[in-house]
C-alpha angles and dihedrals in degrees: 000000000000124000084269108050116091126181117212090260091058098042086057093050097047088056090058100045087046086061105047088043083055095048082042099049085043092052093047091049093040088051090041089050103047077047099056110088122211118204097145149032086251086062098052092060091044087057079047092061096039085050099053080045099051082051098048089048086054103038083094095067104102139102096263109134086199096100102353094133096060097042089051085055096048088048081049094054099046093049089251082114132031121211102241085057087074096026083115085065115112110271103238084049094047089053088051094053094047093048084062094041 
């Protein structure tokens, strides 16, 4: 089964995992966020940047099957996915991805 090819189980679980990646991503930048503390003008633009930086690391966080598996072992590999999230995905799949995690 290459990187592309997607049966209708695993559709249905990388739907899901996308989802819970996404709830997990938003609740590290919004933590992130009500932690940075803002005293100056120098700090405002040093939110901006975190900011541009939170939205780059995320920009990775939609259904599409090019890359996915690459991008579900990157979101394994920064905590946004667990392993047994993805543990219905087919086994030589599930090696690759954890080869790139």
């Amino acid at each position: 089964m290459s990187n592309t090819e997607w049966n209708t189980k695993e559709k249905a679980l990388l739907k899901v995992a996308l989802d819970r990646a996404k709830k997990r991503a938003e609740e590290e930048a919004l933590k992130a966020f009500k932690s940075f503390r803002v005293a100056k003008v120098d700090d405002l633009w040093k939110l901006e940047q975190q900011i541009r930086g939170w939205k780059k690391d995320r920009e990775d966080l939609y259904l599409k099957y090019e890359n996915m598996e690459e991008r579900l072992a990157r979101w394994l590999r920064i905590g946004w996915l667990k392993q047994s999230e993805i543990s219905g995905l087919d086994e030589t799949r599930l090696k690759r991805i954890r080869r790139k995690a």
